[in-house]
C-alpha positions in Angstrom: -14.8 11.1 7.1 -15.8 12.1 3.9 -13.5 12.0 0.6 -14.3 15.7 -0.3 -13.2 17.0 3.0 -9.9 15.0 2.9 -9.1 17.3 -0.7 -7.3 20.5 -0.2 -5.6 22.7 -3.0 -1.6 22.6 -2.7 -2.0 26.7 -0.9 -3.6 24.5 2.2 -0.2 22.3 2.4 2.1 24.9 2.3 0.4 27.4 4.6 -0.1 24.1 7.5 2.2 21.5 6.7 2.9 21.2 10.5 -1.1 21.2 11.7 -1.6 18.0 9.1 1.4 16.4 10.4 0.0 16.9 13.9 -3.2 16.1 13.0 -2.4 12.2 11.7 -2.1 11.2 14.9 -5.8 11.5 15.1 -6.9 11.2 11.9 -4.6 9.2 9.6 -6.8 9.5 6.7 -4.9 10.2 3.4 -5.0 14.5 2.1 -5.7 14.5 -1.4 -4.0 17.7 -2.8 -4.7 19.6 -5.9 -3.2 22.4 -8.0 -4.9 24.0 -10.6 -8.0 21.9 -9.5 -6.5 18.7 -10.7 -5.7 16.2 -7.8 -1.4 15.7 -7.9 -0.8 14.0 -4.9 -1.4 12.1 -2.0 0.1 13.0 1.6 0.0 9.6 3.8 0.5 8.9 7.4 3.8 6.8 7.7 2.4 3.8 8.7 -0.4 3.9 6.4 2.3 3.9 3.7 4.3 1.2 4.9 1.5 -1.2 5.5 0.5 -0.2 2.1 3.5 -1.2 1.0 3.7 -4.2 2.7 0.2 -5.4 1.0 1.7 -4.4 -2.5 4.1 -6.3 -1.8 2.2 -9.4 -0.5 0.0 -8.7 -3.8 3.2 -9.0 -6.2 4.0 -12.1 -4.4 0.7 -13.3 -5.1 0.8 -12.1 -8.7 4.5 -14.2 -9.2 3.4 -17.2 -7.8 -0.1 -17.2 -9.6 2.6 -16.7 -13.4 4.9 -19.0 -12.0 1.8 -21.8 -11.5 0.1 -21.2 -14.4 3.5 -21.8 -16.6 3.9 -24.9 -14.7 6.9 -24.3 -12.4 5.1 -26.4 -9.0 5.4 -29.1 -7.0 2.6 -31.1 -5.9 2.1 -31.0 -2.6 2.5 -34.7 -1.7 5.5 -34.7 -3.5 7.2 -31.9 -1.9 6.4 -32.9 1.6 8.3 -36.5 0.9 10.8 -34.9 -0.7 11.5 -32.9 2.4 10.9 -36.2 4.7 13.8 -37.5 3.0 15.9 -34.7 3.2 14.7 -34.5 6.9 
């Protein structure tokens, strides 16, 4: 579905909150909302929110792990996995 028709001023929220509710279960695309023609927020089906979540997080994992490597805080491979056969 088109962007455009996913925008609706904040009027269209208050007047069928319950209608957009029901309708995520067919269409979970995100409703953009506006006031004052100037886009405010973002109404999201709950598990589009928590799997968006989930991938920010993954992505701040990512992010850490990339800082931590790049400072030099690793372990070479070979030398971690005999450091674990010795442990093991």
């Amino acid at each position: 579905m088109s962007l455009a028709t996913q925008i609706k001023p904040i009027s269209y929220l208050k007047s069928n909150a319950a209608d957009i509710v029901r309708n995520f279960a067919v269409n979970p695309e995100s409703l953009i909302i506006t006031q004052n023609g100037e886009a405010k927020m973002v109404v999201v089906e709950i598990n589009q929110y928590e799997k968006q979540q989930e991938q920010l997080a993954l992505l701040r994992l990512i992010a850490l792990g990339r800082k931590e490597y790049q400072a030099g805080n690793y372990t070479e491979a070979e030398t971690f996995f005999e450091e674990m056969d010795k442990e093991g």
